[in-house]
N, CA, C and O atoms as a DFTB+ gen file, in Angstrom:
792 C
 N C O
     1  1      36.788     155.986      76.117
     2  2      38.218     155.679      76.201
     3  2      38.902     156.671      77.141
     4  3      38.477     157.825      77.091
     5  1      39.835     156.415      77.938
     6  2      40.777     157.011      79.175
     7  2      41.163     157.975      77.986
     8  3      41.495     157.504      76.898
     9  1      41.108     159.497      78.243
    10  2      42.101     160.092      78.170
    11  2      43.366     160.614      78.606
    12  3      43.614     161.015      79.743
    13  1      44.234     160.578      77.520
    14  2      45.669     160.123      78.623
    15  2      45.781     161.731      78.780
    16  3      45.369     162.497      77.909
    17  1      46.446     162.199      80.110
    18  2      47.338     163.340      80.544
    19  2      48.397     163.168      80.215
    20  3      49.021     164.178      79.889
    21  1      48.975     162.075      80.155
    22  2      51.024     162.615      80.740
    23  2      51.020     161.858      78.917
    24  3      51.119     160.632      78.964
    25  1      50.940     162.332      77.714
    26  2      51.539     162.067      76.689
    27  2      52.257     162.542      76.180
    28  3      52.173     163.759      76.347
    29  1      53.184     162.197      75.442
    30  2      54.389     162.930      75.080
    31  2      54.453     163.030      73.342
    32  3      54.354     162.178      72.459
    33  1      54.650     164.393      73.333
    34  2      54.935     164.953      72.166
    35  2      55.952     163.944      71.536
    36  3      55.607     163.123      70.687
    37  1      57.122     164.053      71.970
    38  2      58.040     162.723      71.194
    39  2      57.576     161.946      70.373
    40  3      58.152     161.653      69.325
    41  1      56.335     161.447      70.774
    42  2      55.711     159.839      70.525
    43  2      54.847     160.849      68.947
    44  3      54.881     160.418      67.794
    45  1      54.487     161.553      69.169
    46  2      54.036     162.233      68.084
    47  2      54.658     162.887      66.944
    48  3      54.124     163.114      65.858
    49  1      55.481     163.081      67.196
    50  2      56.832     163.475      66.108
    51  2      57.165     162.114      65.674
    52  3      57.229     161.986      64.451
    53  1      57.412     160.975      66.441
    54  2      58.271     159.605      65.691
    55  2      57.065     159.230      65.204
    56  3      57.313     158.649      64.147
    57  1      55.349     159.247      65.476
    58  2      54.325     158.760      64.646
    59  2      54.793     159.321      63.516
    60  3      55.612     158.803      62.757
    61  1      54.134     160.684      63.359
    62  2      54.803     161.504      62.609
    63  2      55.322     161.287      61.283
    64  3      54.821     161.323      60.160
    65  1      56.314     161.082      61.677
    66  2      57.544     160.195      60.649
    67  2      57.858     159.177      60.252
    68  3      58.714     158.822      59.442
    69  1      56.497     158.214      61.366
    70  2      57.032     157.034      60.776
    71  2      57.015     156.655      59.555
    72  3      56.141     157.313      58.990
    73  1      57.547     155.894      58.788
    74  2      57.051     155.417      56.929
    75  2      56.676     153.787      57.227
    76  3      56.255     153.068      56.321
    77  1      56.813     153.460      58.150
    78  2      56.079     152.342      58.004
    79  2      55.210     151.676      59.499
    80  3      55.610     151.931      60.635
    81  1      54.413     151.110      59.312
    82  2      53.738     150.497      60.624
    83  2      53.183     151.580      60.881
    84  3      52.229     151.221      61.571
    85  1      53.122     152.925      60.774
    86  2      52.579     154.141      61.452
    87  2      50.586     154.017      61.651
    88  3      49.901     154.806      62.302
    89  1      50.257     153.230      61.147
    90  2      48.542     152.863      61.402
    91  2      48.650     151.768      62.813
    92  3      48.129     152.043      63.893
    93  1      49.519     150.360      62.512
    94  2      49.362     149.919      63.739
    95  2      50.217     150.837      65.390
    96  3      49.882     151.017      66.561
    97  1      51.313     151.148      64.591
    98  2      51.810     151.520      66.008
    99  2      50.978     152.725      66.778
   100  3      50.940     152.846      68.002
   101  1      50.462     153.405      66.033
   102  2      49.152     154.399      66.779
   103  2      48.102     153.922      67.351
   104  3      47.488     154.499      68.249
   105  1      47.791     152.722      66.824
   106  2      46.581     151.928      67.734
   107  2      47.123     151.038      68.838
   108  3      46.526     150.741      69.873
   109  1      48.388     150.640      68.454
   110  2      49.073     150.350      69.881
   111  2      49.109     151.139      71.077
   112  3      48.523     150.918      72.137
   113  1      49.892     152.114      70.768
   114  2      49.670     153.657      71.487
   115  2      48.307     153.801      71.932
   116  3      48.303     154.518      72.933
   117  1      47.017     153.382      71.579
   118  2      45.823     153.919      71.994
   119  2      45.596     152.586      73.009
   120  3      44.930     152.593      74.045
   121  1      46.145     151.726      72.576
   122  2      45.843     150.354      73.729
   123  2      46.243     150.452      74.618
   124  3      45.556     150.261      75.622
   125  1      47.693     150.837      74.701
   126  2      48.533     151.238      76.026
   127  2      48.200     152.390      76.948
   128  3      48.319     152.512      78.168
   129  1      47.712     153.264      75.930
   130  2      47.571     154.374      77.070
   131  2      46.281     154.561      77.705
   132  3      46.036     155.588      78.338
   133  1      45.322     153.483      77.548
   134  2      43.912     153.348      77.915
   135  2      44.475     152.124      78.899
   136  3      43.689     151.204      79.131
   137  1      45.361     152.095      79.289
   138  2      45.548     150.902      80.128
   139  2      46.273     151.848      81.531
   140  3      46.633     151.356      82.601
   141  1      46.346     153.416      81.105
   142  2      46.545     154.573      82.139
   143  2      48.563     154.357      82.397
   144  3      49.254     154.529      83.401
   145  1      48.867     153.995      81.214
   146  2      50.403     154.065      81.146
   147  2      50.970     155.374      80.977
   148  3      50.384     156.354      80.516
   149  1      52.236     155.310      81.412
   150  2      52.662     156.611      81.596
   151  2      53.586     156.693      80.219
   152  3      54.591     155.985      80.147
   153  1      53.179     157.668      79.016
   154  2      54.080     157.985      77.641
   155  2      55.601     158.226      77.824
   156  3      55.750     159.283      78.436
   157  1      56.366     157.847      77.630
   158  2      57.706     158.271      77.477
   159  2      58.368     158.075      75.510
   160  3      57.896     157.813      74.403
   161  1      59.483     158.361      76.039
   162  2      60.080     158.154      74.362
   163  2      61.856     157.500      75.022
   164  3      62.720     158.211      75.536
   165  1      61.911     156.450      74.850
   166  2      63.700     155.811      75.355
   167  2      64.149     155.212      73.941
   168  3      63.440     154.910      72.981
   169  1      65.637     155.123      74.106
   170  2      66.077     154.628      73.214
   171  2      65.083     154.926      71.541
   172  3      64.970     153.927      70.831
   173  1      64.661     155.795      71.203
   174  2      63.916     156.116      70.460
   175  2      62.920     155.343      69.835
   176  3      62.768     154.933      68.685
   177  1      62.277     155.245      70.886
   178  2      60.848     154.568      70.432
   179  2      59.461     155.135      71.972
   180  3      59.533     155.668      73.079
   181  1      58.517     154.650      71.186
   182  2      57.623     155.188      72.710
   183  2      58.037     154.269      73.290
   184  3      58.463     153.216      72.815
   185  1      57.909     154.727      74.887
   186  2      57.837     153.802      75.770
   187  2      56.955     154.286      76.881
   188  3      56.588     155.448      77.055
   189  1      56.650     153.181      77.646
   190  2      55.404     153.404      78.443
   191  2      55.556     152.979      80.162
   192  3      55.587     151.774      80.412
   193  1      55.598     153.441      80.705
   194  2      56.276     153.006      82.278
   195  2      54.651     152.912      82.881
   196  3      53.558     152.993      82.320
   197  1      55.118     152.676      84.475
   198  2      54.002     152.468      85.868
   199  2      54.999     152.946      86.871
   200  3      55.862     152.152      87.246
   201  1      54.966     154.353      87.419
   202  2      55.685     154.189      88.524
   203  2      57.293     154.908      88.117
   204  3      57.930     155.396      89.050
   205  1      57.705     154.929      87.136
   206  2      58.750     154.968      86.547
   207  2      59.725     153.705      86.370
   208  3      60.939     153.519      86.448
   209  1      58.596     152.935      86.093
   210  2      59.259     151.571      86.056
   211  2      58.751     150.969      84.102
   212  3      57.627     150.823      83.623
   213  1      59.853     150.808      83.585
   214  2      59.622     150.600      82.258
   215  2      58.443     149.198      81.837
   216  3      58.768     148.020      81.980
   217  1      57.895     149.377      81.628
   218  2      56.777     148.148      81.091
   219  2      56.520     147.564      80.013
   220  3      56.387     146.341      80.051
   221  1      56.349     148.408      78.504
   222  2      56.506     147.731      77.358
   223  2      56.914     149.155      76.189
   224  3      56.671     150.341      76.410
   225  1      57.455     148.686      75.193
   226  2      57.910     149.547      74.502
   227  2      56.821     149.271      73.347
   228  3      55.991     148.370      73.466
   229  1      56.878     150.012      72.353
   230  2      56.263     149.861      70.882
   231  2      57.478     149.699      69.834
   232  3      58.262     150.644      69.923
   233  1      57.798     148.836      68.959
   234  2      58.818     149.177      68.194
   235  2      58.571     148.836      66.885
   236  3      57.495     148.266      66.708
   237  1      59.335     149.041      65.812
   238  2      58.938     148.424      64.400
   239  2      60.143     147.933      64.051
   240  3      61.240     147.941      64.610
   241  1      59.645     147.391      62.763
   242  2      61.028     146.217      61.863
   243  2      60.502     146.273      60.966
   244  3      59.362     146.717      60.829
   245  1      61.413     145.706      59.887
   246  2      61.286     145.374      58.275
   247  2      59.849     144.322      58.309
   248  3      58.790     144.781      57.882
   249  1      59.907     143.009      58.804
   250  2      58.410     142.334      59.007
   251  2      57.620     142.512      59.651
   252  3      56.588     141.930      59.320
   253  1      57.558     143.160      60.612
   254  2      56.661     143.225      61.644
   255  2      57.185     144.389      62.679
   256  3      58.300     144.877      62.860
   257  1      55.907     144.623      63.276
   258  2      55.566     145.947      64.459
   259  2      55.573     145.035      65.795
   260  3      55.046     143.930      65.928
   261  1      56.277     145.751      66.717
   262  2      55.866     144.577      67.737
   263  2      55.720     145.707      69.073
   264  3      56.020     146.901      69.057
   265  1      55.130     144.865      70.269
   266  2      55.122     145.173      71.466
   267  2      56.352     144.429      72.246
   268  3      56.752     143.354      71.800
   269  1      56.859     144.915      73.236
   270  2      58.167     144.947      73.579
   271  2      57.595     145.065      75.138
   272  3      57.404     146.133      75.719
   273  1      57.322     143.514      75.786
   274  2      57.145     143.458      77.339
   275  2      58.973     143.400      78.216
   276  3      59.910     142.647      77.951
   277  1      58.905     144.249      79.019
   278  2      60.364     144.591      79.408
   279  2      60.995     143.048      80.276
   280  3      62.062     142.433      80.246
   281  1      59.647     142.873      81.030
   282  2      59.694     141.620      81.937
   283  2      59.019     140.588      81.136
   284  3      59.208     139.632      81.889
   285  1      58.575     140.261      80.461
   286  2      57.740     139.261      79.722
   287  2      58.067     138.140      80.378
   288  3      57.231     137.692      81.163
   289  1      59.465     137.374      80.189
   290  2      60.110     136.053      80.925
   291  2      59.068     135.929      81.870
   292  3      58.685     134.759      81.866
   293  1      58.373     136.692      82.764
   294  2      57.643     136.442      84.128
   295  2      56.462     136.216      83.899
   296  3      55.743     135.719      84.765
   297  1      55.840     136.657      82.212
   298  2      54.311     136.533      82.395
   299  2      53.747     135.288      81.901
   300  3      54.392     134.672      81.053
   301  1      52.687     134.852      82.292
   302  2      51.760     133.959      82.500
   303  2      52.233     133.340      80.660
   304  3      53.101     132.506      80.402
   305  1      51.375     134.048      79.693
   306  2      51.772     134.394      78.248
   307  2      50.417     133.046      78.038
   308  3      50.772     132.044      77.416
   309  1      49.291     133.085      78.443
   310  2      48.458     132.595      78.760
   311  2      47.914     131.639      77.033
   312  3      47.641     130.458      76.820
   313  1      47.968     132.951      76.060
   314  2      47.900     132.751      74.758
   315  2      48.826     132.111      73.768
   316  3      48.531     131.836      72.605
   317  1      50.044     131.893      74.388
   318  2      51.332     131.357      73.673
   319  2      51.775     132.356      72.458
   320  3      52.341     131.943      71.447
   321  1      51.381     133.979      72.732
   322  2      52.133     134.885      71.988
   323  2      53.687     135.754      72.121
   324  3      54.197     136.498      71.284
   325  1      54.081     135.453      73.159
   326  2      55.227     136.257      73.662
   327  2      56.311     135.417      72.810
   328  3      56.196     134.216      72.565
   329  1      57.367     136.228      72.404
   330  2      58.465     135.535      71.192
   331  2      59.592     135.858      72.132
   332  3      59.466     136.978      72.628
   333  1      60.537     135.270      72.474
   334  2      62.134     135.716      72.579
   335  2      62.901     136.497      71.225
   336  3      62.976     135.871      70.168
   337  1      63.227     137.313      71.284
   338  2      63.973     137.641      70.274
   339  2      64.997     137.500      69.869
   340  3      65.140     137.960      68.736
   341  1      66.064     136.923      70.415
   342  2      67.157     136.049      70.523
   343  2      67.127     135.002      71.695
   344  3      66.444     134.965      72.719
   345  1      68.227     134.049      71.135
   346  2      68.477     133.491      72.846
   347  2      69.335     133.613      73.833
   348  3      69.691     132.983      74.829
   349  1      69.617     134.788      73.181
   350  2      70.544     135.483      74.796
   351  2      69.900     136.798      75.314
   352  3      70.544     137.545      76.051
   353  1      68.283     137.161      74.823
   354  2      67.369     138.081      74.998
   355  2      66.948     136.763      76.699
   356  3      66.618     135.584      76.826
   357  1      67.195     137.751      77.484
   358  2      66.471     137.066      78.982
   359  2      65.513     137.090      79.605
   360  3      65.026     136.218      80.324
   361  1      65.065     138.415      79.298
   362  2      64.020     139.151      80.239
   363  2      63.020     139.888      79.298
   364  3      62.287     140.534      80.047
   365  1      62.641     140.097      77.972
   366  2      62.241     140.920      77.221
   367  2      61.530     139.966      76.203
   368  3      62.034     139.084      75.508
   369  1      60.514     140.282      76.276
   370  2      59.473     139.077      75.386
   371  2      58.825     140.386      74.416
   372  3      58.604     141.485      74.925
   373  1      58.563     140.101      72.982
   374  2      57.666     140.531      72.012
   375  2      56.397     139.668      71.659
   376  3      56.329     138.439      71.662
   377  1      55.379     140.595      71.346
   378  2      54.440     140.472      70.646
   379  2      54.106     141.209      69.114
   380  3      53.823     142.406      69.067
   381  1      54.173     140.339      67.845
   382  2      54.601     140.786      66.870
   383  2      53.058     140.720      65.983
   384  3      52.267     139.778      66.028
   385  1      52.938     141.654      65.398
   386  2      52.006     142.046      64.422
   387  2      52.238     142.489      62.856
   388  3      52.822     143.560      62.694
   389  1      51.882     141.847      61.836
   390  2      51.977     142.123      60.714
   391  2      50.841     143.484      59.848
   392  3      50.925     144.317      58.946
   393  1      50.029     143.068      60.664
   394  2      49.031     144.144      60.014
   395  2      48.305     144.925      61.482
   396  3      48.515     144.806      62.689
   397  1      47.379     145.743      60.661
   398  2      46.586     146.667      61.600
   399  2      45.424     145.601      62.007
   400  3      45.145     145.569      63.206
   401  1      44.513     144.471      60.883
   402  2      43.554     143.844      61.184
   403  2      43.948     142.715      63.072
   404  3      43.214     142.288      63.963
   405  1      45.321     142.688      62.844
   406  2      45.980     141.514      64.114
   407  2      45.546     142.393      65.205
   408  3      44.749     142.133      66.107
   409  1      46.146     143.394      64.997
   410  2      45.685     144.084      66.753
   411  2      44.373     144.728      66.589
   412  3      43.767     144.240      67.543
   413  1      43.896     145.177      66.246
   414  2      42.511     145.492      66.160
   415  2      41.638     143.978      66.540
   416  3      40.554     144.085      67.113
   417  1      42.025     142.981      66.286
   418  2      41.578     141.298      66.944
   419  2      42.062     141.237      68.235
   420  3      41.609     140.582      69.174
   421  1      43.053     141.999      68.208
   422  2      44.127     141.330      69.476
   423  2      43.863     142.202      70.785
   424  3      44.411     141.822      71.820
   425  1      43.047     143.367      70.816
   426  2      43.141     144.570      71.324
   427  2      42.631     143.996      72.780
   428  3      43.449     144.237      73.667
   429  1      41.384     143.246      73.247
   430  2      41.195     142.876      74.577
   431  2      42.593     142.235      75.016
   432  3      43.140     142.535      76.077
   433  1      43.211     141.156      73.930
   434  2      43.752     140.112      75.086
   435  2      45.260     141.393      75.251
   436  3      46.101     141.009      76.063
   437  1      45.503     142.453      74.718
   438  2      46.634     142.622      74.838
   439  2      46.778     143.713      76.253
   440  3      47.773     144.012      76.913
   441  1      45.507     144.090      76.365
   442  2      45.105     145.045      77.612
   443  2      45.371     143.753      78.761
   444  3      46.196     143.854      79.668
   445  1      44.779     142.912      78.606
   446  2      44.809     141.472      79.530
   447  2      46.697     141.782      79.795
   448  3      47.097     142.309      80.834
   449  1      47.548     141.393      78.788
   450  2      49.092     141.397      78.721
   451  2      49.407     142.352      79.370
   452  3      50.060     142.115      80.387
   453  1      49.095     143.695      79.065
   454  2      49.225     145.350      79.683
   455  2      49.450     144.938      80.832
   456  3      50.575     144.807      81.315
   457  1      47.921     144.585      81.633
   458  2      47.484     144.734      82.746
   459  2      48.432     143.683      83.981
   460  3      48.827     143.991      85.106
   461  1      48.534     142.709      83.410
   462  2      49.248     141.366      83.785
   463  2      50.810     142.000      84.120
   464  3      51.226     141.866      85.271
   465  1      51.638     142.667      83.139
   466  2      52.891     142.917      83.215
   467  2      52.643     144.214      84.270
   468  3      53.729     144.689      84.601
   469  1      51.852     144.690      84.691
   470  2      51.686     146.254      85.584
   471  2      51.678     145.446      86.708
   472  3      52.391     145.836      87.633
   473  1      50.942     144.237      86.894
   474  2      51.310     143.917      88.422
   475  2      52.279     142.854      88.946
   476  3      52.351     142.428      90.099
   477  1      52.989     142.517      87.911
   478  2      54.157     142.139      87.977
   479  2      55.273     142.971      88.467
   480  3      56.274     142.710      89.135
   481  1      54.769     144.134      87.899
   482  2      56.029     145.413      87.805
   483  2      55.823     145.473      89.734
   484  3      56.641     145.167      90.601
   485  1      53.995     146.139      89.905
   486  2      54.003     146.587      91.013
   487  2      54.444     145.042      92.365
   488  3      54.887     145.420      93.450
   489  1      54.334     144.035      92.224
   490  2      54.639     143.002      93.004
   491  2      55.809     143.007      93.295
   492  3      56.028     142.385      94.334
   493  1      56.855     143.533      92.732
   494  2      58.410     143.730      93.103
   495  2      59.134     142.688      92.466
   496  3      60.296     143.011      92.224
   497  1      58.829     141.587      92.132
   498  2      59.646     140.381      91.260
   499  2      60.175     140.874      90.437
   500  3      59.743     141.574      89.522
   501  1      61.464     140.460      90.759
   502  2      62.623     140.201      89.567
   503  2      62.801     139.362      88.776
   504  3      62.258     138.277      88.984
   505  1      63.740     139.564      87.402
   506  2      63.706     138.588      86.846
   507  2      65.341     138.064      87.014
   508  3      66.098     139.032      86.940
   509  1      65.939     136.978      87.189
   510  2      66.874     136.388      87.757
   511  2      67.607     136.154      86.355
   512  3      67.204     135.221      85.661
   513  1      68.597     136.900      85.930
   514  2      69.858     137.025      84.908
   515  2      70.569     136.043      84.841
   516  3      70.528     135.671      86.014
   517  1      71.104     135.445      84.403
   518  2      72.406     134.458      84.233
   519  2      73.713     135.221      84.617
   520  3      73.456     136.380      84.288
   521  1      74.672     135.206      85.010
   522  2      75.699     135.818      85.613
   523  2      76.595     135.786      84.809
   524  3      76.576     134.940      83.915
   525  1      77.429     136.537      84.898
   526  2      78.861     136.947      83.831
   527  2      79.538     135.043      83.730
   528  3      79.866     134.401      82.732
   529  1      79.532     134.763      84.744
   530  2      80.261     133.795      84.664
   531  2      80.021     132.207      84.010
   532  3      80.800     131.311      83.685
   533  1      77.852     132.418      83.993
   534  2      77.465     131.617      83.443
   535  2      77.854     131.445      81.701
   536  3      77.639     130.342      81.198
   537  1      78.444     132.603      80.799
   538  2      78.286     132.688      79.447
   539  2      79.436     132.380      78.834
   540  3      80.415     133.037      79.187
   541  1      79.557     131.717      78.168
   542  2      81.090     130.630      77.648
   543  2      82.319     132.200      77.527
   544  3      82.077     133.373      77.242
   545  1      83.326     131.655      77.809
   546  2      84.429     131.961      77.525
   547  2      85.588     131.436      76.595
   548  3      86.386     130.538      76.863
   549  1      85.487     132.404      75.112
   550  2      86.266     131.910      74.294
   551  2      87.407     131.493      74.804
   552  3      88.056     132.164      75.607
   553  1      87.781     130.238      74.342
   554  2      89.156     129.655      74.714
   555  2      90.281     130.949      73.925
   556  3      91.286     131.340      74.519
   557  1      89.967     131.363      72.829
   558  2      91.259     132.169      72.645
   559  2      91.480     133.317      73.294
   560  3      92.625     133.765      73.343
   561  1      90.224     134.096      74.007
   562  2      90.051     134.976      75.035
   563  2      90.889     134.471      76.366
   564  3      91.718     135.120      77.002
   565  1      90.534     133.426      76.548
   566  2      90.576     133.630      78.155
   567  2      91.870     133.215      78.042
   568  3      92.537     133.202      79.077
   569  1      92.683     132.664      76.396
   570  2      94.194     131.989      76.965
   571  2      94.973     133.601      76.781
   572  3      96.053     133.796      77.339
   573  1      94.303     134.710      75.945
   574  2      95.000     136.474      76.069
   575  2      94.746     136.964      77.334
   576  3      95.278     138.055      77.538
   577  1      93.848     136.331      78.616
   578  2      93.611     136.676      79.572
   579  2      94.766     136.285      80.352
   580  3      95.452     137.039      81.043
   581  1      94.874     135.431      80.236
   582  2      96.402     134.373      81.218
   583  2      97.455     135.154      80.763
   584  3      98.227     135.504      81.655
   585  1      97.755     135.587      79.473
   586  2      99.239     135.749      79.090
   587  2      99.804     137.782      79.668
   588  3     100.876     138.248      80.055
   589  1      98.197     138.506      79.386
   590  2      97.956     139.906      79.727
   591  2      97.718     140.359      80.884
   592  3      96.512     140.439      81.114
   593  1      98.285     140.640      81.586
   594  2      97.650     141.026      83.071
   595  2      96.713     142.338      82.596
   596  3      95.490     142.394      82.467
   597  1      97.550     143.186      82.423
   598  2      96.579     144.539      81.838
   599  2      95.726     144.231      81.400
   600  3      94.777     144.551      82.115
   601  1      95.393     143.677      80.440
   602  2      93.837     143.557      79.657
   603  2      92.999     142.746      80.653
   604  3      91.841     143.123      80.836
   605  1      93.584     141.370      81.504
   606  2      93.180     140.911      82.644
   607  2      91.753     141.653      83.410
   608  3      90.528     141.530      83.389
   609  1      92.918     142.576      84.148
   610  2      92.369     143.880      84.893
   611  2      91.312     144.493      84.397
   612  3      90.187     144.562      84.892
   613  1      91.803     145.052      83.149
   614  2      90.887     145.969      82.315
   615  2      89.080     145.032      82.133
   616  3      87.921     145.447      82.164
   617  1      89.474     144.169      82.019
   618  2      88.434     142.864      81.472
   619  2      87.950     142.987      82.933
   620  3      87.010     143.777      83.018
   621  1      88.236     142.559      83.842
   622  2      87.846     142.324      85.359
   623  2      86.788     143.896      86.007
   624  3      85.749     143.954      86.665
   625  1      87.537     144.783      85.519
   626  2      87.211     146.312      85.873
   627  2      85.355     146.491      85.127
   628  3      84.386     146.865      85.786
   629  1      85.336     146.081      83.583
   630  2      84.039     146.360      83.189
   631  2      82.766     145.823      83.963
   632  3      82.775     144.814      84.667
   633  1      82.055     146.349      83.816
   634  2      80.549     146.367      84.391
   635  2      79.871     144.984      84.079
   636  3      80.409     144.487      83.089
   637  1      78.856     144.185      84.599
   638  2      78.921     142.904      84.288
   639  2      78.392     142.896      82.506
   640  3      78.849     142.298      81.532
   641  1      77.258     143.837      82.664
   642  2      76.909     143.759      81.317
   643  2      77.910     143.941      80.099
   644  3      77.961     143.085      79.216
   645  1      78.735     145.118      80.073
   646  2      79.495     144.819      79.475
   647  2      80.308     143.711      78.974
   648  3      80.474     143.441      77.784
   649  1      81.093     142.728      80.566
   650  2      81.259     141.614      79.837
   651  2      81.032     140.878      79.116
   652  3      81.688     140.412      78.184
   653  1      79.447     140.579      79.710
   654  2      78.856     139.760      78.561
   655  2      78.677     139.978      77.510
   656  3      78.860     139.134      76.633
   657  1      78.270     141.165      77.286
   658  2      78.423     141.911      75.502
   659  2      79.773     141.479      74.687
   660  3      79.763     141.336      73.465
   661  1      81.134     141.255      75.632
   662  2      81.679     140.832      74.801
   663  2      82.024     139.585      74.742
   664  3      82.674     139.104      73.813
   665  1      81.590     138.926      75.789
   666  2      81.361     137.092      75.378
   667  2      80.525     136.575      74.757
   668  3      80.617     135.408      74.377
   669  1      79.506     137.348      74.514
   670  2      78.256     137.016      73.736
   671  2      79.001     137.534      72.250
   672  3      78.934     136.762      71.294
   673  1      79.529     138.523      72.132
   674  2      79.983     139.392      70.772
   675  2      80.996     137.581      70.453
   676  3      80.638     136.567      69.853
   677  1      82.217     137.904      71.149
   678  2      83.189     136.845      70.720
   679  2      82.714     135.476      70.245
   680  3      82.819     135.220      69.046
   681  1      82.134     134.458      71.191
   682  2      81.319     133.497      71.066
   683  2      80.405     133.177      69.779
   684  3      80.154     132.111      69.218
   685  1      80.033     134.401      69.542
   686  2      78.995     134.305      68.368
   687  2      79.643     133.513      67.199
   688  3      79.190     132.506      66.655
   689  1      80.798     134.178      66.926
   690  2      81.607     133.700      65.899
   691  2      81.713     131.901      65.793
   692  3      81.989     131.097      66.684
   693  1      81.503     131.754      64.890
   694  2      81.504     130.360      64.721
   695  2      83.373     129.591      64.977
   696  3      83.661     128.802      65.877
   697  1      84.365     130.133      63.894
   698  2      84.923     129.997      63.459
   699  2      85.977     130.786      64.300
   700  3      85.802     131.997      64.433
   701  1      87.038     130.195      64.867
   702  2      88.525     130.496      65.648
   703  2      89.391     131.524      65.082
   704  3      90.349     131.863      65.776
   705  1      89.171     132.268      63.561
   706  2      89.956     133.302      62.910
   707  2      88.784     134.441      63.029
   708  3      88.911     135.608      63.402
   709  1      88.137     134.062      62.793
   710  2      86.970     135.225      62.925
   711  2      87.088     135.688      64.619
   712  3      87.319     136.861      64.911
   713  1      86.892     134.586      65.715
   714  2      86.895     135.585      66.810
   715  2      88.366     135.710      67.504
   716  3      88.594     136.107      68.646
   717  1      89.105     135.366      66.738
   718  2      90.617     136.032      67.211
   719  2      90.949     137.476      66.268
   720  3      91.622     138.430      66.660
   721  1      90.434     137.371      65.234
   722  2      89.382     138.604      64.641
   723  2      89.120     139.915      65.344
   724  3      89.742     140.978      65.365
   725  1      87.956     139.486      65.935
   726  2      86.834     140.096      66.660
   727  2      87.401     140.513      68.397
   728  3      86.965     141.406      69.123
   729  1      88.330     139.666      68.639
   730  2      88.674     139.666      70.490
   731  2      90.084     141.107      69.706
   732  3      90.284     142.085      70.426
   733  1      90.792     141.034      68.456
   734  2      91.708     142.097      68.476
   735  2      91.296     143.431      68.454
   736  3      91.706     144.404      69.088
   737  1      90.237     143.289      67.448
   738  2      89.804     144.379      66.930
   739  2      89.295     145.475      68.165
   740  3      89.469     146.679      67.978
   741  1      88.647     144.970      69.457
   742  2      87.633     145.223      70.621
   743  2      88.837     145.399      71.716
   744  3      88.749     146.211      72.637
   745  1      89.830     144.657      71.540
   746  2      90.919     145.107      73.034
   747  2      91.042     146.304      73.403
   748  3      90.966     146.473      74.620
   749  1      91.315     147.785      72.360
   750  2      91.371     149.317      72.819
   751  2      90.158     149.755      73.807
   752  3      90.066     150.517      74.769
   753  1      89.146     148.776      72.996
   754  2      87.693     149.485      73.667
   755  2      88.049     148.847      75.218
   756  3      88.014     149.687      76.117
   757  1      88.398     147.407      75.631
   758  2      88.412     146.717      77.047
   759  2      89.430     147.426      77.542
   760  3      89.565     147.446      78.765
   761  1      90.209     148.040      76.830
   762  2      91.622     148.731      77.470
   763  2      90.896     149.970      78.616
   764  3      90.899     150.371      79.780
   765  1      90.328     150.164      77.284
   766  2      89.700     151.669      77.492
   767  2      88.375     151.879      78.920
   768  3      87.915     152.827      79.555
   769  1      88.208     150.583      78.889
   770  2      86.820     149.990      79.803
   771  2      85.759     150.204      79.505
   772  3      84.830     150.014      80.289
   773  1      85.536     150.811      77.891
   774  2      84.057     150.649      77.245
   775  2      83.702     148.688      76.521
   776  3      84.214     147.585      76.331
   777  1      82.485     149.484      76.398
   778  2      81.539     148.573      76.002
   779  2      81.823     148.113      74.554
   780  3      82.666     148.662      73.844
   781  1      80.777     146.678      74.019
   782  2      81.185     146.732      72.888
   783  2      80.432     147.762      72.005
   784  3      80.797     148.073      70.871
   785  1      79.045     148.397      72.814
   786  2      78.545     149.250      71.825
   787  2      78.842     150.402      71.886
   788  3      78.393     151.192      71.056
   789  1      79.616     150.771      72.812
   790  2      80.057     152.582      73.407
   791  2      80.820     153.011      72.533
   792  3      81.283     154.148      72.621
């Protein structure tokens, strides 16, 4: 087996600690890094780059441990394992495991996945986003947009992602009191030109 150089302590402290999944997510870790990935720790979880280009994460949940392809949308997914995790998830495909026996089965084809998403990374392809403008606009939003110039502006000024965080946030709401709700509660933050998670 490759021994890895560039591993990171991080990843060993959050093993460490983990209380759950901590058997599979270490053999994940041994799949990935025999695939000559580079260890990191983002958003607190390992993560594993090529290049300094992010490639797949390791993460856990209440049901399941999963692998976290950054580009997935692009890969082949030859096996019909890659999951969306929502459907406003675009670009970021999982592979989910319940036990240690799944990947210990799974361990060739997932080096296959590894390997597949590394030359995706290195080929330069992008993955093509939907645009701010593609994602619905609450009617009760956009009629506080017409009446506010300031918030207008303020709304116009954020970063694209941001927007969408909060058309995706607003939208969600089923129900017209809930996201007239939700669009009041969030105006300081658009005032302010943060995010909905900042």
């Amino acid at each position: 087996m490759f021994k890895p150089i560039n591993i990171n302590p991080k990843v060993d402290t959050f093993l460490s600690k983990a209380k759950k999944w901590k058997e599979e997510m270490t053999l994940l870790r041994e799949i990935i890094l025999d695939c000559k990935l580079e260890e990191d720790f983002k958003w607190m979880h390992p993560c594993y780059t090529h290049k300094g280009s992010n490639i797949v994460l390791i993460h856990g949940f209440k049901e399941y441990c999963a692998l976290l392809f950054f580009k997935g949308v692009l890969m082949k997914d030859e096996k019909g394992i890659l999951i969306q995790q929502t459907e406003n998830v675009q670009d970021r495909r999982q592979i989910r495991f319940k036990n240690l026996a799944e990947i210990q089965k799974s361990s060739a084809v997932l080096k296959a996945y590894i390997k597949e998403a590394i030359k995706i990374e290195e080929s330069g392809v992008k993955v093509e986003f939907r645009r701010t403008e593609d994602f619905p606009m609450p009617e009760e939003f956009e009629q506080l947009l017409k009446k506010d110039k300031m918030l207008r502006a303020a709304f116009d000024g954020l970063t694209p992602g941001r927007k969408r965080g909060y058309l995706l946030y607003f939208s969600a709401a089923r129900q017209a009191k809930t996201r007239e709700s939700r669009i009041e509660k969030y105006l300081p933050k658009i005032l302010a030109g943060k995010g909905v998670d900042d």
